[in-house]
C-alpha positions as CSV (number, residue, x, y, z in Angstrom):
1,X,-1.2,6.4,14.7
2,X,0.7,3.4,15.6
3,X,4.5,3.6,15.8
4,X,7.0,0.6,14.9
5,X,8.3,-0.5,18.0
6,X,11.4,-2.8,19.1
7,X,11.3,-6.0,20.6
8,X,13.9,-6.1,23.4
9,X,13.4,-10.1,24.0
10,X,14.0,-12.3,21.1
11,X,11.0,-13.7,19.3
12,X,10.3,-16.4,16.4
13,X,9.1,-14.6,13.1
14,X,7.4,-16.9,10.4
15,X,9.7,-17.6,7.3
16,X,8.6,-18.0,4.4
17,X,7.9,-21.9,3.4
18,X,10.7,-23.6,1.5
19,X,10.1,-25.9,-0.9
20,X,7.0,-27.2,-2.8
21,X,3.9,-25.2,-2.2
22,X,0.9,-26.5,-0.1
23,X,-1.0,-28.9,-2.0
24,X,1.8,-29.9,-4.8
25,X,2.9,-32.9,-5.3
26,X,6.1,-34.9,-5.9
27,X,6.5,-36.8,-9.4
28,X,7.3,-40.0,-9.0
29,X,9.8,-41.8,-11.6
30,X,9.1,-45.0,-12.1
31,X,11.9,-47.5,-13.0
32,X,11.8,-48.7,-16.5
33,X,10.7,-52.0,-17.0
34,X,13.3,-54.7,-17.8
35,X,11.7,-56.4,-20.5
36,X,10.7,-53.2,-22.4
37,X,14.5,-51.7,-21.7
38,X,15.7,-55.8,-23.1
39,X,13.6,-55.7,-26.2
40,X,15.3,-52.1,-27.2
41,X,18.7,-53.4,-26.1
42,X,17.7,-56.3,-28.9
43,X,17.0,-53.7,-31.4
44,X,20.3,-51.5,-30.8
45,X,22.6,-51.4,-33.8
46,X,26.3,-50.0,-33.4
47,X,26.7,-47.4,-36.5
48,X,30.1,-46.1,-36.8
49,X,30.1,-42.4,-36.9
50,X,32.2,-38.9,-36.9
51,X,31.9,-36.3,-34.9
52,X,33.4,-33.0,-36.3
53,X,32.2,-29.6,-37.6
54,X,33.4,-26.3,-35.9
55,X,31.8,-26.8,-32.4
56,X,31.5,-31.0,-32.8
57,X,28.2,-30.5,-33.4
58,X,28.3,-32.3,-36.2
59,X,27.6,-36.1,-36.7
60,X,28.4,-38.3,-40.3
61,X,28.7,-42.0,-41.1
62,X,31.8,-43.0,-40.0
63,X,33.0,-44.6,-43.4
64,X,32.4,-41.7,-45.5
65,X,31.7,-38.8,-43.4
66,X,28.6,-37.7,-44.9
67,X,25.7,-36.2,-43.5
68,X,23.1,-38.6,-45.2
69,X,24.8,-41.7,-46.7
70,X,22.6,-44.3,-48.2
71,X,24.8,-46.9,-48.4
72,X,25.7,-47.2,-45.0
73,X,21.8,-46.1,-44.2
74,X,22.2,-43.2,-42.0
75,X,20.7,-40.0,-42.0
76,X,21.9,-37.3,-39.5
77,X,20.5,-34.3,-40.8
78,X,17.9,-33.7,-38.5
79,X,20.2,-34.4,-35.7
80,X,22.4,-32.2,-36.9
81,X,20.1,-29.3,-37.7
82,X,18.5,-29.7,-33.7
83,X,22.2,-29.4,-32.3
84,X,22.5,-26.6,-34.4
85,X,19.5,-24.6,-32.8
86,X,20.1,-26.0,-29.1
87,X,23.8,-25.0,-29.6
88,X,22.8,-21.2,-30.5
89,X,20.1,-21.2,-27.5
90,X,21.8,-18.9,-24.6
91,X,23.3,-21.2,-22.0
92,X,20.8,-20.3,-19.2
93,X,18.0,-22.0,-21.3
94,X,17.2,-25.5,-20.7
95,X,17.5,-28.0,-22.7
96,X,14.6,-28.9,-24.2
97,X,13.3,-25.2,-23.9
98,X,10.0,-24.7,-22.4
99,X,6.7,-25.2,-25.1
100,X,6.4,-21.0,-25.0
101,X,9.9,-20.8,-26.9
102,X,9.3,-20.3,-30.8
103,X,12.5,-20.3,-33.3
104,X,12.7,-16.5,-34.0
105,X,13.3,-17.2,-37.8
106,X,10.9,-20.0,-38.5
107,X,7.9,-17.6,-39.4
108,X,9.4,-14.9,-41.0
109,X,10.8,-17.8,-43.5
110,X,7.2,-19.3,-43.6
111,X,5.9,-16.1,-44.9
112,X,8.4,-15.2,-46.8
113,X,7.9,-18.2,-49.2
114,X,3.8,-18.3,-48.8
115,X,4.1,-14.7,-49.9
116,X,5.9,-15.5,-52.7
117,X,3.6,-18.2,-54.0
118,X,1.0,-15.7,-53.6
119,X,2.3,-13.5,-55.9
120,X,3.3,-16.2,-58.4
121,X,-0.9,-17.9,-58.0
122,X,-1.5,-14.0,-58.9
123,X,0.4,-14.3,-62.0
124,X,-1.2,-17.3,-63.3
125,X,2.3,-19.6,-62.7
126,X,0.4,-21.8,-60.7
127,X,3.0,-24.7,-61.0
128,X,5.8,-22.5,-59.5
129,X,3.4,-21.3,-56.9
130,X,2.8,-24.8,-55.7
131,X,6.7,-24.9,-55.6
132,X,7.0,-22.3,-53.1
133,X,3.8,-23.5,-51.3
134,X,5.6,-26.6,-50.6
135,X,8.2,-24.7,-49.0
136,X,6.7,-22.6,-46.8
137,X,4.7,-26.1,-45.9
138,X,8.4,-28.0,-45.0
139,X,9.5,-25.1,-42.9
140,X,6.4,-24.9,-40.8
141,X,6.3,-28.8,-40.3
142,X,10.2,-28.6,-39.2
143,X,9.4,-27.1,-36.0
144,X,10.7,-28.8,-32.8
145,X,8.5,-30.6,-30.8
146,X,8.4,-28.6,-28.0
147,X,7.4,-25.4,-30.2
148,X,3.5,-24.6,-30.0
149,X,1.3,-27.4,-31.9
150,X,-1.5,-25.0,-32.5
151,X,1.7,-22.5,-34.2
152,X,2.3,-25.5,-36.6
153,X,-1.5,-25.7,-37.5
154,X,-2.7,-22.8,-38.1
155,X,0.9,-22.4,-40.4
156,X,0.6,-25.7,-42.2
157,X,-3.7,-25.1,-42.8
158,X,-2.9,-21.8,-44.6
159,X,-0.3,-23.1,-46.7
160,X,-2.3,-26.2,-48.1
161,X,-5.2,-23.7,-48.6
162,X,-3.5,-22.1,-50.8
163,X,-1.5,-24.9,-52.6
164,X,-5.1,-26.7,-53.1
165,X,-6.0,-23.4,-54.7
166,X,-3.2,-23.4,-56.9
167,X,-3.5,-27.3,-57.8
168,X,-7.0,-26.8,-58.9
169,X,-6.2,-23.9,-60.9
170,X,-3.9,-26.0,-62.5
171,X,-5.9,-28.5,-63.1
172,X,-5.4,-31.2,-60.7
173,X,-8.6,-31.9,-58.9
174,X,-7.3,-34.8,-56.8
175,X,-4.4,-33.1,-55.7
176,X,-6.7,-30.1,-54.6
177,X,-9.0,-32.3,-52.9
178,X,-6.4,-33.8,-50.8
179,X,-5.1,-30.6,-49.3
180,X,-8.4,-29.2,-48.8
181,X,-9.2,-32.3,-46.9
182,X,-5.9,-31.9,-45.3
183,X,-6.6,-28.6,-44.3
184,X,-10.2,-29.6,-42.7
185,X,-8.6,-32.1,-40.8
186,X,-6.4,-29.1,-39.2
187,X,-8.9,-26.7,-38.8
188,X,-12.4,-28.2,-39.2
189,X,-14.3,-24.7,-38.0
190,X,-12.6,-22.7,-41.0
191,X,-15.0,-22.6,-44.0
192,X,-11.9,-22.0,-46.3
193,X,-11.2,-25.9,-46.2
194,X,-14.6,-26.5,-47.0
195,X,-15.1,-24.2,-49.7
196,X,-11.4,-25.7,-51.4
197,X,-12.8,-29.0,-51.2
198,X,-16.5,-28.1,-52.3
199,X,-14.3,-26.5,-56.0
200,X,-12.2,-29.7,-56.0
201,X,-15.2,-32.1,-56.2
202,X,-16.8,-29.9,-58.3
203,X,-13.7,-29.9,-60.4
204,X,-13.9,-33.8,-60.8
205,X,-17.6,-33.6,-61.7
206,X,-18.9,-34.5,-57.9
207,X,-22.0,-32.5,-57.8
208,X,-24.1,-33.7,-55.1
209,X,-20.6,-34.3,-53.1
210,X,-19.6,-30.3,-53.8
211,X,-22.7,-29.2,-52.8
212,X,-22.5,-31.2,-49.5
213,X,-19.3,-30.3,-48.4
214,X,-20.1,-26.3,-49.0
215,X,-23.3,-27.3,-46.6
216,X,-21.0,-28.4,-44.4
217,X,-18.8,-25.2,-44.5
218,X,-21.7,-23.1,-43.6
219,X,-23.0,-24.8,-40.7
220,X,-19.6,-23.1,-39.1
221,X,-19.4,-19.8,-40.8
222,X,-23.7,-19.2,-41.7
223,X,-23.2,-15.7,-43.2
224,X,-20.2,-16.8,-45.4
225,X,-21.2,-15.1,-48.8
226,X,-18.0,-17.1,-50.8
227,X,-20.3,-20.5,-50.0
228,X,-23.2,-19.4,-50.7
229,X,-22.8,-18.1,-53.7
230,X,-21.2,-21.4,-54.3
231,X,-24.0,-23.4,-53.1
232,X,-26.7,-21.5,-56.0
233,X,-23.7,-22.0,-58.2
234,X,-23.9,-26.1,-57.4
235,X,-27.8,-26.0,-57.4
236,X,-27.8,-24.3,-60.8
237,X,-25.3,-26.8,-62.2
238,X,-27.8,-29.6,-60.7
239,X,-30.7,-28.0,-62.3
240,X,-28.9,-27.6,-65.6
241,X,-28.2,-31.6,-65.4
242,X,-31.3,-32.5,-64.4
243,X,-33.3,-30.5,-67.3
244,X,-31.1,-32.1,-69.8
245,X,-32.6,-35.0,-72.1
C-alpha cells in the first residue's frame, strides 16, 4: 500500500491553467465603420424627455410628460416596461440576461387568458373568445428578445389555433384562414394548422383547395383520424357537386 510521503526539497507542481481553455478563441471587435456610424449620426433626432417615476425608470415626452404622446410622436412604453423587468432582475444578473432566463409571470398570464377563451369558444361566445385569444396572443409576443424563440412559438401557434377556430365558428372564413396559415408558418409539422386551414377554405367554398391542404396535414401526422375523417368529408362534398345537374 503506498503511503503519502513528504518532499524535503522544493519542487514545481502544475497549476491549473488560467485563462481561456486550449483551443478557444478570442473575439475580435471590430471598429465600427465611419460612414455607417455618419449616416446614423444624420438620422439622430434630439427629443426632449423626462425622466421620473419612483426609481427614474421612467421616461415621457418632455412637453407633456406622457408615456405615449402623439403629438410630439413619442412612444416610451416599451422602454419603459423593459426597465421595469431589468430593474426587478437581482443585481448579480447581467444585463441582458442570458437566452435560458424566462419572465416567471409571462406564461401563467398566457394561459390564464387562452384558458379563458376556451371556456368562452365552449359557450358558443365566440366573439369574446377571440377577445381573450388576442390577449393571450399580445402577451406571448411581448417577450424580450433574449427569452427562448421556440417559447414564443410554440405559445403564439396555440393561441392562433384556437382564435382561427373561434373566427370560423363565427363565421369569418378569411380571418380563419389567416391564422391557420399563421399557425403553419410557426409550426409546419403540426397537423392542427393544417386541419384549421383545410375548415377555413372549406368554409369559403374552396373544395379542391380544403382537400389539399388536409393532404398536406397528413403527410406529417399519417394516422391523424381528425383529417381523415375530414378528407372523406371533402371527397363526399366533391362527389355531391360533381353528381349535381
Amino acid at each position: 500500500m503506498s503511503q503519502p510521503h513528504a518532499h524535503p526539497h522544493p519542487h514545481p507542481h502544475p497549476h491549473p491553467q488560467q485563462g481561456p481553455p486550449p483551443g478557444a478563441q478570442s473575439i475580435q471587435v471590430q471598429a465600427p465603420d465611419p460612414a455607417i456610424v455618419a449616416a446614423i449620426d444624420a438620422q439622430y433626432t434630439p427629443v426632449a424627455l423626462q425622466v421620473g417615476g419612483e426609481n427614474n425608470n421612467i421616461v415621457t415626452c418632455g412637453p407633456h410628460n406622457l408615456e405615449v404622446c402623439n403629438e410630439c410622436g413619442t412612444n416610451f412604453f416599451f422602454l419603459n416596461q423593459t426597465a421595469k423587468v431589468l430593474a426587478s432582475f437581482p443585481k448579480e444578473m447581467p444585463v441582458p440576461p442570458p437566452p435560458n432566463v424566462v419572465h416567471p409571470q409571462r406564461t401563467p398570464l398566457v394561459q390564464k387568458a387562452k384558458e379563458e377563451g376556451n371556456q368562452l369558444f365552449k359557450r358558443g361566445k365566440h366573439i369574446e373568445s377571440i377577445q381573450k385569444y388576442d390577449m393571450a396572443a399580445g402577451i406571448a409576443v411581448s417577450r424580450f428578445p433574449w427569452e427562448a424563440a421556440a417559447l414564443v412559438r410554440d405559445e403564439v401557434a396555440v393561441v392562433i389555433c384556437n382564435r382561427s377556430a373561434a373566427f370560423f365558428a363565427a363565421g369569418d372564413f378569411v380571418s380563419a384562414l389567416v391564422d391557420a396559415d399563421a399557425v403553419i408558418q410557426l409550426k409546419r409539422p403540426w397537423s392542427k394548422g393544417h386541419f384549421r386551414k383545410a375548415k377555413a377554405l372549406l368554409g369559403m367554398g374552396r373544395l379542391a383547395d380544403a382537400r389539399e391542404s388536409a393532404e398536406l396535414g397528413l403527410q406529417f401526422e399519417t394516422d391523424s383520424k381528425e383529417l381523415s375523417s375530414f378528407v372523406a368529408e371533402i371527397d363526399a362534398l366533391i362527389a355531391k357537386k360533381n353528381e349535381s345537374p
